[in-house]
N, C-alpha and C positions, 0 to 999 in steps of 0.2 A: 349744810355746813358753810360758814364763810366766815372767813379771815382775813382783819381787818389791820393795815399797818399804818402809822402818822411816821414818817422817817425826814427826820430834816435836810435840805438841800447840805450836799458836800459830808453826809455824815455816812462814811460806809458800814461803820461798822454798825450801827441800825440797819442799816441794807442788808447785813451780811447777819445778822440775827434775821430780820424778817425770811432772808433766802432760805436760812438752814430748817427754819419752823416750818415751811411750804413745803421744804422736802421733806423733811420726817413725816409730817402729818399725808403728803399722798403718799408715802412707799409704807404710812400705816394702814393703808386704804388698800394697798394691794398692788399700784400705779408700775409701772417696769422704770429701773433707775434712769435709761435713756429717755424717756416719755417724760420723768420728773422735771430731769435737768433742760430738757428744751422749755417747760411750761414754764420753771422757775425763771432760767435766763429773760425768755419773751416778757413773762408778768415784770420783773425786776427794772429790765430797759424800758418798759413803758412802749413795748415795739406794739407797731399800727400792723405787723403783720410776719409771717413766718415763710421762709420762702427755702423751699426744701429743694436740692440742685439734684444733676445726675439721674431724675427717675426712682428715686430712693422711694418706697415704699413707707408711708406713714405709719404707725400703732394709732388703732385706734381710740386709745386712751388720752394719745395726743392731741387728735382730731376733736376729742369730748373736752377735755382741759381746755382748750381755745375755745370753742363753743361756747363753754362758759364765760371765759374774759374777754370776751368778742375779738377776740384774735383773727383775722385774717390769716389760712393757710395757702400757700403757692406751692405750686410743684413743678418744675419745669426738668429739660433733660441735658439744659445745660450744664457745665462743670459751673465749679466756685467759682473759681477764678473768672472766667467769661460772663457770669452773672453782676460780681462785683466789679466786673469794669464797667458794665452796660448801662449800671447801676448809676457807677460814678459817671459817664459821661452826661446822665438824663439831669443827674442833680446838680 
């Protein structure tokens, strides 16, 4: 299956059709609704990668959804907060 969107720069509300079609169509796959909304969010941003804080234990549903959109997952045992500063100072 693949699913293909054209959405024009600054148009969210194509954004926000394409997010909702992505989730319907994986929670009609089976996908768990937490697993959805990190693939949709990642795929959505155009993020270069997933960086999961705390030690949190991935679904591996998530781990296969990235796989697919060549998502980069991270997992570290940092909190958010400590993450996203380290973040900000690098960048």
């Amino acid at each position: 299956m693949k699913l293909d969107f054209t959405i024009d720069s600054n148009n969210f509300d194509m954004a926000g059709e394409a997010s909702s079609t992505v989730k319907r169509t994986l929670a009609k796959l089976g996908v768990s609704p937490p697993a959805v909304k990190r693939a949709a969010v990642a795929e959505l941003d155009e993020a270069s990668c997933i960086i999961v804080p705390q030690g949190i234990s991935i679904e591996e549903a998530t781990l296969e959804k990235a796989r697919e959109k060549d998502i980069a997952v991270l997992s570290t045992k940092l909190g958010t907060y400590e993450i996203c500063w380290r973040l900000h100072e690098v960048l």
